[in-house]
C-alpha positions in Angstrom: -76.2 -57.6 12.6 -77.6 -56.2 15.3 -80.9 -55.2 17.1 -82.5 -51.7 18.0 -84.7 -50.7 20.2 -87.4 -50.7 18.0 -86.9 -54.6 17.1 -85.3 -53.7 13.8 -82.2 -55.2 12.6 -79.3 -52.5 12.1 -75.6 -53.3 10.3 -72.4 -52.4 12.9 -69.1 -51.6 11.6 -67.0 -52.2 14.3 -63.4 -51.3 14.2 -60.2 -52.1 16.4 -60.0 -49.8 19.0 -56.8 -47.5 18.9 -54.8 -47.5 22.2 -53.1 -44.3 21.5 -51.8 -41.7 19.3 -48.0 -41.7 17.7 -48.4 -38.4 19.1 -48.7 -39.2 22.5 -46.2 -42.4 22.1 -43.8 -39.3 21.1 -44.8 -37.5 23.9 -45.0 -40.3 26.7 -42.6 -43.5 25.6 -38.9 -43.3 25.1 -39.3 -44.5 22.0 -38.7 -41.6 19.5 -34.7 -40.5 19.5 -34.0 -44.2 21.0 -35.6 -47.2 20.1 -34.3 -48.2 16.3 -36.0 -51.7 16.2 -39.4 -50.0 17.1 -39.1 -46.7 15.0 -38.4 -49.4 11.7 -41.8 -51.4 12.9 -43.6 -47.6 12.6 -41.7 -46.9 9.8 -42.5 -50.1 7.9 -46.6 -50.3 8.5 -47.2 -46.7 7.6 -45.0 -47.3 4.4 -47.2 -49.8 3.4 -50.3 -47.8 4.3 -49.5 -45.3 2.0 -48.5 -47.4 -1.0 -51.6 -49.2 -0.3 -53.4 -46.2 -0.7 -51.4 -45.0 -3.7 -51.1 -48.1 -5.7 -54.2 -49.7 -4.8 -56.6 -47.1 -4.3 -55.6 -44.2 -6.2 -55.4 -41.7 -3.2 -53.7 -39.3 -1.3 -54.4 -39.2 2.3 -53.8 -35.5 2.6 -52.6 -35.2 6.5 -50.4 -37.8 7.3 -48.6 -36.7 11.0 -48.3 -37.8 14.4 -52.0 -37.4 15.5 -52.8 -39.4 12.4 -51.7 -42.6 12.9 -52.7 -44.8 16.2 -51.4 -47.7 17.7 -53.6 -51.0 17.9 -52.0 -53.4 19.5 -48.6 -54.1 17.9 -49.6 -52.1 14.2 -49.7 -48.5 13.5 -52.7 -47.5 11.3 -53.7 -44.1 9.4 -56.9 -42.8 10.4 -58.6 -39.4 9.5 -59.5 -39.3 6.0 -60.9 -35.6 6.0 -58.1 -34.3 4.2 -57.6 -37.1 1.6 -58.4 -36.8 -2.1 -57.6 -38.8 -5.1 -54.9 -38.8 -7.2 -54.9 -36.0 -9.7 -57.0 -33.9 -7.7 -56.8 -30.4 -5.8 -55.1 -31.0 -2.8 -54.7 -29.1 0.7 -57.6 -26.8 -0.2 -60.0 -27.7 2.9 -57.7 -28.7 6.1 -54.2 -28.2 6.2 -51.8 -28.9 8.8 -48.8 -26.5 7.9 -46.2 -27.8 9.4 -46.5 -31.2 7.9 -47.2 -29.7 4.2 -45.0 -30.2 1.5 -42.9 -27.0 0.2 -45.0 -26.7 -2.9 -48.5 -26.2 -0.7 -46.3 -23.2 1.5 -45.9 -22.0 -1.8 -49.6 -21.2 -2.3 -50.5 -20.6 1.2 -47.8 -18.1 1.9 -46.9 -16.7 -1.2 -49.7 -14.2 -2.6 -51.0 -15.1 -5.7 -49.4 -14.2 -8.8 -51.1 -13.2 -11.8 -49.7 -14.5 -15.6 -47.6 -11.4 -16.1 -45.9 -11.3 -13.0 -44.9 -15.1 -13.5 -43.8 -14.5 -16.6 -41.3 -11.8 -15.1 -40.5 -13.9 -12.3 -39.7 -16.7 -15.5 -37.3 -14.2 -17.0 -36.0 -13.4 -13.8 -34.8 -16.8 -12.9 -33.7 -17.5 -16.8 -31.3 -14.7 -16.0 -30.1 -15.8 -12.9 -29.2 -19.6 -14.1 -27.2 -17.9 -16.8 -24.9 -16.1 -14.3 -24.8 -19.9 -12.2 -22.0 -22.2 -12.8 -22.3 -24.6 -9.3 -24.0 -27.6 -9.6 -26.1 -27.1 -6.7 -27.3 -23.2 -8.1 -28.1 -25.1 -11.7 -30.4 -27.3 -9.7 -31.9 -24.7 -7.3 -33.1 -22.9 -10.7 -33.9 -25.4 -12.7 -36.2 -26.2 -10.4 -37.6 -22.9 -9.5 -37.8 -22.7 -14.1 -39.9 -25.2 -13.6 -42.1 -24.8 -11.1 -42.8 -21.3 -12.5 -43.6 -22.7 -15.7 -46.0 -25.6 -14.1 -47.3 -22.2 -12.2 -48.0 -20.3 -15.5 -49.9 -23.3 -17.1 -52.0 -24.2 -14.7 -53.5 -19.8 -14.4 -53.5 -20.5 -18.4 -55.9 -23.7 -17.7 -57.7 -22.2 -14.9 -57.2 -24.7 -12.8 -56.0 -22.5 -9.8 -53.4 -22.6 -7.5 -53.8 -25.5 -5.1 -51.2 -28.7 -6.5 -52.6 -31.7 -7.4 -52.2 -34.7 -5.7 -49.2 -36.8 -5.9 -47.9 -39.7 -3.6 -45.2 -37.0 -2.5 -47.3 -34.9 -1.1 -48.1 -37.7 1.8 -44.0 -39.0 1.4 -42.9 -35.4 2.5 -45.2 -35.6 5.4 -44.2 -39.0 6.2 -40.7 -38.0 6.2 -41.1 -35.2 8.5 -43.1 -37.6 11.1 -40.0 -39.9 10.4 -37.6 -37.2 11.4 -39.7 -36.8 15.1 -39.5 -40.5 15.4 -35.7 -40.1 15.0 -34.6 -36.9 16.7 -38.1 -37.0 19.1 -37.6 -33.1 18.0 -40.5 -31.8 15.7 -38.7 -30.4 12.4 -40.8 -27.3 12.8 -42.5 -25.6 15.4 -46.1 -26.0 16.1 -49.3 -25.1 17.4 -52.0 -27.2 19.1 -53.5 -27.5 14.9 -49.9 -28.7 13.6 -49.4 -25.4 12.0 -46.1 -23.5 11.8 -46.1 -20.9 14.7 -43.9 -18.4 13.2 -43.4 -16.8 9.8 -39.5 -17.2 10.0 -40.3 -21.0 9.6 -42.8 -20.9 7.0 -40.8 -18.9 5.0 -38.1 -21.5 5.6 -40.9 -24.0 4.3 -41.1 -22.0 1.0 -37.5 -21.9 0.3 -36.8 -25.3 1.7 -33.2 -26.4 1.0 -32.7 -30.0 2.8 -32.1 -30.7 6.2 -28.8 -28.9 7.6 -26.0 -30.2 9.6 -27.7 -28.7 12.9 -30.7 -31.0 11.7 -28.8 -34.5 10.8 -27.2 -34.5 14.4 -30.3 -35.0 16.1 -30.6 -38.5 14.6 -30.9 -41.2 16.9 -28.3 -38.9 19.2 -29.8 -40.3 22.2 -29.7 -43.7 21.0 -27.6 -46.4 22.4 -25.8 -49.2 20.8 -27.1 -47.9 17.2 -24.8 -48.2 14.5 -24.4 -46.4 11.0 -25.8 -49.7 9.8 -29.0 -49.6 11.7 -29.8 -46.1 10.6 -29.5 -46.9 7.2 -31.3 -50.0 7.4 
């Protein structure tokens, strides 16, 4: 406890300070693109931050990236909770950092709404085109879409709007795109000073996201010396 002015006895919550942002480690240290041991030590304690918060405490942070997580002393900690909501709930429908959101979010944001008819069209639409598909990788592409469409068509039944609800992916697919800066020091996406995409070529990339290329892969740990195979996997 503590004292005020006025005499009175006041509770303090006091907190490690953070020394700095992953951003600005990013930015400052040659530590993302080279330093394996120390990119696995980031790796690890933000891992277990978000299981912790999954598992334990039934929620979805929301905005994990780069500004997000600080360094205090030798641990790496999440921190800005403004975004986070628990499992099951509406997510990304207050702030949204684009270019760390999950395809299904670009979805909504970028797409225009659909009404039930037109989903059901686009249903048949995509029915038709799996029919005409015969490579594993097309099979899966519409599959997916079929079912996306469908979750997209129950949810306007139900009334429960657009917005997704929140799933420990949603904070793994912005944890893997921070991972992929760590390793490459390249963002995946281009951004603005709020973490949004800057152009609509790359949202609509977003959208219609496919997996990391070739032209994407190369950048890992490129500038990295003494790394092998085995450390990158480990």
């Amino acid at each position: 406890d503590e004292i005020n002015e006025k005499g009175e006895s006041i509770m303090c919550f006091v907190m490690p300070k953070g020394e700095r942002s992953l951003d600005d480690v990013i930015r400052a240290e040659r530590v993302a693109g080279h330093d394996i041991r120390l990119i696995q030590h980031f790796a690890e304690g933000i891992a277990k931050a978000l299981l912790h918060l999954h598992s334990d405490l039934g929620v979805v942070h929301g905005d994990v990236k780069p500004r997000n997580i600080i360094r205090a002393g030798s641990a790496y900690k999440l921190i800005d909770f403004d975004a986070s909501v628990k499992l099951g709930d509406s997510v990304g429908t207050d702030k949204v950092s684009t270019a760390y959101c999950p395809p299904e979010l670009a979805r909504i944001l970028f797409v225009p709404n659909q009404s039930e008819l037109e989903l059901n069209e686009q249903l048949k639409s995509l029915s038709a085109d799996l029919s005409k598909v015969s490579s594993r990788h097309g099979l899966q592409f519409f599959e997916e879409q079929i079912e996306a469409t469908r979750d997209k068509i129950k949810r306007v039944q139900e009334g429960k709007g657009e917005h997704p609800l929140a799933h420990p992916t949603f904070d793994v697919w912005s944890f893997g795109v921070t991972m992929y800066h760590m390793l490459t020091s390249v963002a995946l996406f281009n951004v603005d000073g709020d973490d949004n995409l800057k152009s609509e070529p790359e949202q609509d990339e977003l959208v219609q996201w496919q997996g990391l290329k070739s032209a994407h892969t190369r950048h890992v740990l490129s500038q990295a010396s003494g790394v092998s195979s085995r450390d990158i996997r480990s």
